[in-house]
Backbone as CSV, one residue per row, in Angstrom:
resi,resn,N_x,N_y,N_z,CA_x,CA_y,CA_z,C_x,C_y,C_z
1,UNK,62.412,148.428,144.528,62.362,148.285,143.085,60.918,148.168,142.641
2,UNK,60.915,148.651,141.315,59.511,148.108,141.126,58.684,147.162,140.738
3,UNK,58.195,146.866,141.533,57.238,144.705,141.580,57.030,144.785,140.166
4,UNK,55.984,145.961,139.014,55.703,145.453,138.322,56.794,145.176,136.731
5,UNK,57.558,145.477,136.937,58.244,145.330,135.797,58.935,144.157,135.064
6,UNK,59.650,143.746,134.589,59.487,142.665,133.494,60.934,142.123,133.768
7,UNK,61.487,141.003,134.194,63.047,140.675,134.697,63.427,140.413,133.134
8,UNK,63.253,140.461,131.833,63.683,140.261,130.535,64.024,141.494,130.418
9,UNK,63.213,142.963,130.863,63.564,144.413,130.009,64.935,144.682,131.076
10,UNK,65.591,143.958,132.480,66.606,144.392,133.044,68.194,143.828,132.545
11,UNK,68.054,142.929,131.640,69.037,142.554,130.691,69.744,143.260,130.176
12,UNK,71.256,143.675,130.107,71.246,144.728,129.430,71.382,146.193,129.653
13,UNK,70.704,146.435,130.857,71.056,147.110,131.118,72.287,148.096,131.957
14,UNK,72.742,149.436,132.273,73.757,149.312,132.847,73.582,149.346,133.630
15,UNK,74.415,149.130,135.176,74.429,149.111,136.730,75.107,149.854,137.156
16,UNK,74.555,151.031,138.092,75.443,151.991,138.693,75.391,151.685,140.448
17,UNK,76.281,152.041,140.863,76.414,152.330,142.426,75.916,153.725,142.874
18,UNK,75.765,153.904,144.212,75.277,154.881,144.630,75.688,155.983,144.312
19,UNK,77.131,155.813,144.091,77.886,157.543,144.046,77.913,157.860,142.122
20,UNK,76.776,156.721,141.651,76.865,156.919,140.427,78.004,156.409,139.545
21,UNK,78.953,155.255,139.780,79.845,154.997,139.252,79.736,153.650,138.377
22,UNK,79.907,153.261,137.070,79.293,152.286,136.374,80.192,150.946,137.476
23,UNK,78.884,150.426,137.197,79.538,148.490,137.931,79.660,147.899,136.586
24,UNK,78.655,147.655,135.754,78.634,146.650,135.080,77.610,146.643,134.116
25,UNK,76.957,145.613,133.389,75.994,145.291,132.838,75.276,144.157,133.293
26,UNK,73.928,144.422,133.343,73.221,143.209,133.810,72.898,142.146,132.804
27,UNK,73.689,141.056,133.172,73.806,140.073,132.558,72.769,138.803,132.594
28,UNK,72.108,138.615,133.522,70.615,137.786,134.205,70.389,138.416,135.207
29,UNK,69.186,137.708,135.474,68.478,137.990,136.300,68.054,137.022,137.390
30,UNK,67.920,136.601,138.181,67.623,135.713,139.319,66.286,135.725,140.181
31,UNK,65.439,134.866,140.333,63.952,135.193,140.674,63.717,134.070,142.182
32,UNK,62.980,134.850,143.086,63.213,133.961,144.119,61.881,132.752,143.624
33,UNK,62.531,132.053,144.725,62.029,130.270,144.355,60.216,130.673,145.069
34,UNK,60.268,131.017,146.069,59.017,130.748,146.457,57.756,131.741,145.775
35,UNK,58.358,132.944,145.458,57.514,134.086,145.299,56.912,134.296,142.978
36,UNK,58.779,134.243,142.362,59.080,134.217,141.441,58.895,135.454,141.338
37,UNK,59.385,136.225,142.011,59.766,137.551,141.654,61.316,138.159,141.317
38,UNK,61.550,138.961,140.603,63.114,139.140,140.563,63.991,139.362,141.737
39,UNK,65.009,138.927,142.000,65.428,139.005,143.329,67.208,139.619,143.486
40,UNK,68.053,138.961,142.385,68.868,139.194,142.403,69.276,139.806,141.028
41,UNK,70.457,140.512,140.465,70.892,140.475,139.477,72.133,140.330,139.224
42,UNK,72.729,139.623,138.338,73.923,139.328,138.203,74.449,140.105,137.042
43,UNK,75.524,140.846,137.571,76.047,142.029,136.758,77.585,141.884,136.307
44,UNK,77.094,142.184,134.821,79.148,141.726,134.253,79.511,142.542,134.459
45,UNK,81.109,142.651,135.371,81.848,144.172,135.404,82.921,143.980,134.125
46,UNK,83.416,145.104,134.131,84.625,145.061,133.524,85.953,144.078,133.967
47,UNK,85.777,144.047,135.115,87.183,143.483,135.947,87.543,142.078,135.321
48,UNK,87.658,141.091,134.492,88.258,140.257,134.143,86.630,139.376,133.813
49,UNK,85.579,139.979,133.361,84.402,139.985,132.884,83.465,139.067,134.177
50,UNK,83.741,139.397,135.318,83.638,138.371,136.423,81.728,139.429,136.422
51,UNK,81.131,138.504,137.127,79.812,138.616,137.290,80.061,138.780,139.115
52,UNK,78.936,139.648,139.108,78.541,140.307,140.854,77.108,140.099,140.594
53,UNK,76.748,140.025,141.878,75.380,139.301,142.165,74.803,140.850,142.874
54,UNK,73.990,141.162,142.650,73.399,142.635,143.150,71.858,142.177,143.842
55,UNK,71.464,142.928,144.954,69.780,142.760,145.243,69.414,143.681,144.488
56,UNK,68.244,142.890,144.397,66.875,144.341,143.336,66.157,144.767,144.297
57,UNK,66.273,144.484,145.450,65.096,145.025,146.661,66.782,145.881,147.314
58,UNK,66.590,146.924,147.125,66.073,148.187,147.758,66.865,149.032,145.961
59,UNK,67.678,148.331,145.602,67.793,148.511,144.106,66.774,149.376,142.774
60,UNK,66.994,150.162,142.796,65.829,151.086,141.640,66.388,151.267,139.983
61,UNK,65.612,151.110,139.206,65.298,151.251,137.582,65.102,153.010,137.543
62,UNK,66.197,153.700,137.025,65.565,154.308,136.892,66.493,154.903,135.347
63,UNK,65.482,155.104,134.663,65.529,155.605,133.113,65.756,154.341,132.383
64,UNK,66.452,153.825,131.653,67.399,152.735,131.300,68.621,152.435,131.820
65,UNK,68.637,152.435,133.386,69.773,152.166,133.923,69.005,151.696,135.136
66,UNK,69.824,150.488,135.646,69.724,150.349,137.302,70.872,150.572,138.296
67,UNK,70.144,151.650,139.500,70.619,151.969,140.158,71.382,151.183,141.576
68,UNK,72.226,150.645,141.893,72.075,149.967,143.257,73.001,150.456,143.934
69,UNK,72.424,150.655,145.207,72.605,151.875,146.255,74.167,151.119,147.569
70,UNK,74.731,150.930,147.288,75.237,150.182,147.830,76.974,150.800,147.520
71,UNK,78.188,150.894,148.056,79.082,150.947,147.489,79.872,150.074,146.148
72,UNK,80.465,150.491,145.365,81.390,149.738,144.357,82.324,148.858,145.245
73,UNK,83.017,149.491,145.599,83.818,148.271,146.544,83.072,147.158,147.255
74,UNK,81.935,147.301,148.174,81.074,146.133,148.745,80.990,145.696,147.181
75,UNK,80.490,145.861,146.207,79.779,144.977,144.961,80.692,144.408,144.775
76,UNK,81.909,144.694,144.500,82.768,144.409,144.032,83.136,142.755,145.165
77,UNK,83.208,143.064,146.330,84.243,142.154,147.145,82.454,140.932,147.046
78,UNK,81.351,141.296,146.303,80.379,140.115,147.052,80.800,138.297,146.606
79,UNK,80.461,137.958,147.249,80.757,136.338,146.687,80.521,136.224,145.278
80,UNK,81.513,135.019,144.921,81.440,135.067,143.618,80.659,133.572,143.355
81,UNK,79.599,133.072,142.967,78.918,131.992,142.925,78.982,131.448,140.863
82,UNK,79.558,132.322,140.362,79.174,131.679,138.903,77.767,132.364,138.667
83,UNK,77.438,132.673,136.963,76.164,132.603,136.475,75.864,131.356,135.911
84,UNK,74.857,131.439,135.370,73.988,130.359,134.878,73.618,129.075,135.659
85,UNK,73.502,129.491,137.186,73.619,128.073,138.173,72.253,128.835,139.173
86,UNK,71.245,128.009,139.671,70.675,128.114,140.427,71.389,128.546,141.739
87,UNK,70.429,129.654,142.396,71.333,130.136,143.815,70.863,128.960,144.494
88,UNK,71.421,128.507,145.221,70.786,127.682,146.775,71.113,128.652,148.132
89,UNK,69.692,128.368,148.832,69.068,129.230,149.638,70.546,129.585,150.980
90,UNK,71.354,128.609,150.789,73.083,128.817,151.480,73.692,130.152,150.905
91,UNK,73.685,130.457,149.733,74.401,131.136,148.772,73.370,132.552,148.695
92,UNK,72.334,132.795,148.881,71.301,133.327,148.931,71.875,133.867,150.207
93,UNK,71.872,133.088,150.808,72.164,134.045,153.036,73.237,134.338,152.755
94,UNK,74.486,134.037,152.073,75.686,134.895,152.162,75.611,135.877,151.475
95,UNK,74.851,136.109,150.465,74.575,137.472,149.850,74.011,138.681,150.815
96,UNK,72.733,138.073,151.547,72.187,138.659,151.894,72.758,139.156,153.305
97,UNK,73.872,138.453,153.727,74.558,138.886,155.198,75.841,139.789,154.415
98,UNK,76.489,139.485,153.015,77.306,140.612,152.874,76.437,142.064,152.537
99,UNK,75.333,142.087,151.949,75.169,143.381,152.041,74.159,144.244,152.936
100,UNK,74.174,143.032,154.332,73.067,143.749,155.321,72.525,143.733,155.340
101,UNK,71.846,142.849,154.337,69.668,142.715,154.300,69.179,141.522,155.113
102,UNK,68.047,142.032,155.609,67.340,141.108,156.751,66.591,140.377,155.728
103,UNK,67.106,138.770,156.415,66.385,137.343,155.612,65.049,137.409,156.109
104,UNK,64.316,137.709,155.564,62.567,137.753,155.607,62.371,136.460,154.796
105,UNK,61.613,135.439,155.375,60.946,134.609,155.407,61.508,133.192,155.981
């Protein structure tokens, strides 16, 4: 994704999956604790207005839409933690072990 951009202009916007199929709207944004960079995004689907937690790292912006490369079904099945709540770094590793990303740091 790209470092320099602004986690306020990803609000809003829509969320597609790889094969191009709408997920949702990005509803917040989530910034890691040590770095304060954007890290996660939490995306409203349609499905009973439930929020999915998406990575922005390997995740791309592109036009007015974000892309995340990942299947609809994985997005769909990721843990469901609530918005408006701080992740804890527990909740953080189950994200990051459902969609295969290596915990760097």
């Amino acid at each position: 994704m790209q470092t320099d951009i602004d986690p306020r202009t990803l609000i809003g916007r829509k969320a597609f999956d790889r094969e191009g199929a709408k997920i949702g709207t990005v509803d917040e944004v989530y910034l890691d604790d040590a770095t304060g960079k954007p890290e996660w995004a939490a995306v409203r689907t349609g499905l009973f207005s439930r929020d999915v937690f998406v990575p922005l790292e390997p995740s791309e912006v592109v036009g007015d839409t974000l892309r995340v490369p990942y299947d609809r079904s994985l997005i769909k099945d990721a843990p469901d933690f609530g918005v408006g709540r701080h992740l804890s770094p527990e909740q953080e590793l189950q994200l990051y072990h459902h969609y295969g990303l290596d915990v760097t740091g």
